[in-house]
N, C-alpha and C positions, 0 to 999 in steps of 0.2 A: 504494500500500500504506500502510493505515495503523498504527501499532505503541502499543502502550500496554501502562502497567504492569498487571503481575501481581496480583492481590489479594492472593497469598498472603506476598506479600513483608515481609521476606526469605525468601529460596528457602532459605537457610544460617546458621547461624549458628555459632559456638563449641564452645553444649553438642550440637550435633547432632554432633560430633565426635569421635569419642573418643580419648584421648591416645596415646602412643605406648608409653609405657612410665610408671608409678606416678609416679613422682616428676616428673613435670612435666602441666603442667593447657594446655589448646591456649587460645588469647589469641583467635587471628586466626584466621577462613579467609576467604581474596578473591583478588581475582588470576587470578583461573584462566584456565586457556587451555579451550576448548572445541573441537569437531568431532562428526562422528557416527560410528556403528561398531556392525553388526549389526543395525541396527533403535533404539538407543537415541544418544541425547545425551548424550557421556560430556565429563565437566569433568575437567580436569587442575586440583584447588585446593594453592593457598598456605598449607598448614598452619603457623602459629609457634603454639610455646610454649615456655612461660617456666616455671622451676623452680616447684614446688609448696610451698607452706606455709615462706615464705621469711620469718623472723621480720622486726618493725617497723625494728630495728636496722641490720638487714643489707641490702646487696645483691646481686645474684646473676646469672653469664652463662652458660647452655651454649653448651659449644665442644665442636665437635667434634677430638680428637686423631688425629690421621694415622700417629702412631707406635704409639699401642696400639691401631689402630683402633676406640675408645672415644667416646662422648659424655660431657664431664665437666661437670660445675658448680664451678663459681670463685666465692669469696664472697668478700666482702668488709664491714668496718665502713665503715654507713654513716656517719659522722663521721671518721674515720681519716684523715690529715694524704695528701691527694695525692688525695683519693676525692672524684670531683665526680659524685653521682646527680640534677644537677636536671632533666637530659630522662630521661625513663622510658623512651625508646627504647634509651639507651645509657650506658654509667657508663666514665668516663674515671680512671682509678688508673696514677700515675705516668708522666705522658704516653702510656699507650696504652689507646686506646678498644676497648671491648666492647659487644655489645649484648646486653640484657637476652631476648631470645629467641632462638630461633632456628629456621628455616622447612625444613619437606619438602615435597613433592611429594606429593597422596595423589586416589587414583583414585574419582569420583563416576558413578553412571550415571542413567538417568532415561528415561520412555515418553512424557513429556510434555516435556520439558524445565520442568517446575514442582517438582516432587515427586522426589529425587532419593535414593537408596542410596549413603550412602558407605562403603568399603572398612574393614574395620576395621583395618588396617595400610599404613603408607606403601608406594606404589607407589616412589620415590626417594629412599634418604637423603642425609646429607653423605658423601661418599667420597674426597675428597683434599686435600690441602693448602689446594689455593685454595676449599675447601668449606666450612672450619671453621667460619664463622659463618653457613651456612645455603646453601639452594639457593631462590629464589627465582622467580616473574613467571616463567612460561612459556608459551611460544604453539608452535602443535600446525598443525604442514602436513602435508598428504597430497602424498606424490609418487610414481609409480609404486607404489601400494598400501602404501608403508611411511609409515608416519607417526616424521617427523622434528620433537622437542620439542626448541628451544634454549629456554635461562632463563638467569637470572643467577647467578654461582659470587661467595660472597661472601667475603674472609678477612682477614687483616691486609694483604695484599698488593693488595687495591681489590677492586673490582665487575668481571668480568669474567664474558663469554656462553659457556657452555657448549654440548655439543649430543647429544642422546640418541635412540635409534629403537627402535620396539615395531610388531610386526603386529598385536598382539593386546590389548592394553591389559594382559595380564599379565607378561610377561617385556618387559626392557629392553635395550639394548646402547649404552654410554657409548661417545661418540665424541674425549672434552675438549674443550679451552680452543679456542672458534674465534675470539674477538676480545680480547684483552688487556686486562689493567685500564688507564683506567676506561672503560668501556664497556656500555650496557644499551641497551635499546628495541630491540634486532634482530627484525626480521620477516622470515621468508625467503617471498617469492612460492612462489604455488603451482602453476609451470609456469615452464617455460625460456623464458631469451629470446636470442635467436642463437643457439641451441645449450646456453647456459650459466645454472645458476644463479645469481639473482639476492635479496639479501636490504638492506635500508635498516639502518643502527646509527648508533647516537648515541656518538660520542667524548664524553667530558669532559674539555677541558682547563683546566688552571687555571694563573693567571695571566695568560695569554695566549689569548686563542681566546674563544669560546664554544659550548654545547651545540648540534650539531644536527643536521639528519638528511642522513649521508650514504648514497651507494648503491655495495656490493660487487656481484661476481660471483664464480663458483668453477664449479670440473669435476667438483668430488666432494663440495664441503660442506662440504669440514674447511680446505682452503687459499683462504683469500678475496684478494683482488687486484683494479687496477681500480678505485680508491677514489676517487670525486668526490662531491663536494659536491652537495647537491639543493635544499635548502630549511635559510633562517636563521630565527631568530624577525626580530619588526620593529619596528625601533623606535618606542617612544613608542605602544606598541598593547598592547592587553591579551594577546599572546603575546611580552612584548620580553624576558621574560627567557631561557626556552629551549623546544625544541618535539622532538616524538620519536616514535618510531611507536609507535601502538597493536596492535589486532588486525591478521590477516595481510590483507594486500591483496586489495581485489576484483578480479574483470576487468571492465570495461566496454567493452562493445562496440556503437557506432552506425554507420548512413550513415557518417557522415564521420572515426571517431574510434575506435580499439585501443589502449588501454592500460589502465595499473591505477591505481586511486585507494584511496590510504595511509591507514589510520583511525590517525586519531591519538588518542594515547594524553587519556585522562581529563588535563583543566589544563592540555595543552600546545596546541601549535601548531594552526592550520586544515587544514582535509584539501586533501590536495595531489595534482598527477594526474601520473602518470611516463607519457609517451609513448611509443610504440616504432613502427616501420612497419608495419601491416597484410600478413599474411602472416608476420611474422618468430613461431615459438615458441623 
């Protein structure tokens, strides 16, 4: 098989987007998780934006508030004694970091997978505490007909995976926090293996340790356990700093060989193959 780019590309862009509500302008769409459903190609995208008409002076973060269940905007002078804006990603005032946008979930479909309709309204908002600075990078398994979306849950308290399910790409049912901050790249396989499910996540530790992809299992998706090590980056190689799973895992099946091989994620590590006994789902 051979694969080659799109002419049309980009498939997406920003203004193809439309905001969520007036006062904020969408920055980003990427990220998305993909699958099919019905006949179409439907993208789960990464919508961020960032406050609207935000004078030269100032800087600006939406947060979502958990107590008024509100999205607010925090400003602040940019020159102000404690206010460091020189990454545009994030403005740090008084030891505590914000980031200048912040990301939903919003539902795309498509007959081609080129040419795509996005939803005029998010499919996902921020919805809890550990959501406040956005929802994040999600990937989209099928398992027994229900498609199950983990992403990242972002807030002052880290990056942690979240986990959601939808039959229909309209309605959603939050399941929470399945791996604790910090924690991103979860892929959950898209079949069991000895009985149980199976999904790869990247701890980060700091200090001590470093980034990379370990492999859980669970009974139900929400209690994971079982946690070993799979694949480091390597040193002195152009993946030595850390490596993580991308999209969800293929199955590959030969003569001699059943298991799944890990896409890993854009910049990270080489694609790695998890073995299992032929016969085992």
């Amino acid at each position: 098989m051979r694969a080659h780019r799109a002419d049309q590309n980009p498939i997406l862009t920003p203004a193809m987007v439309p905001p969520s509500r007036p006062d904020l302008e969408v920055v980003g769409v990427f990220n998305p998780a993909v699958t099919r459903h019905e006949g179409h190609v439907v993208l789960l995208l990464r919508v961020a934006e960032a406050a609207r008409g935000v004078p030269a002076g100032e800087v600006a973060a939406p947060v979502y508030d958990a107590d008024t269940g509100h999205l607010e905007i925090k400003r602040w002078r940019r020159d102000a004694n404690g206010v460091d804006s020189s990454d545009p990603r994030t403005i740090t005032a008084h030891a505590s970091t914000w980031l200048t946008s912040i990301s939903h979930l919003r539902v795309a479909r498509s007959t081609d997978g080129i040419r795509f309709e996005v939803e005029p309204v998010p499919a996902l908002l921020p919805a809890t505490p550990y959501e406040s600075f956005g929802i994040e990078d999600p990937r989209i398994t099928l398992l027994d007909g229900t498609y199950w979306i983990n992403y990242s849950a972002v807030s002052p308290y880290g990056i942690a995976t979240a986990l959601a399910s939808t039959t229909d790409f309209a309605t959603f049912e939050r399941h929470g926090i399945i791996f604790p901050p910090n924690n991103r790249d979860v892929t959950i396989f898209p079949d069991r293996i000895d009985g149980r499910y199976v999904a790869l996540h990247r701890p980060m530790p700091e200090g001590i340790g470093q980034a990379a992809m370990w492999l859980a299992s669970s009974s139900d998706l929400i209690s994971w356990g079982e946690h070993r090590l799979v694949a480091s980056a390597r040193d002195a190689r152009w993946d030595d700093a850390k490596i993580g799973g991308g999209a969800v895992p293929i199955r590959v099946e030969t003569a001699d060989r059943d298991g799944w091989l890990p896409r890993a994620a854009r910049g990270d590590g080489p694609r790695h193959h998890v073995r299992h006994q032929r016969g085992d789902q």
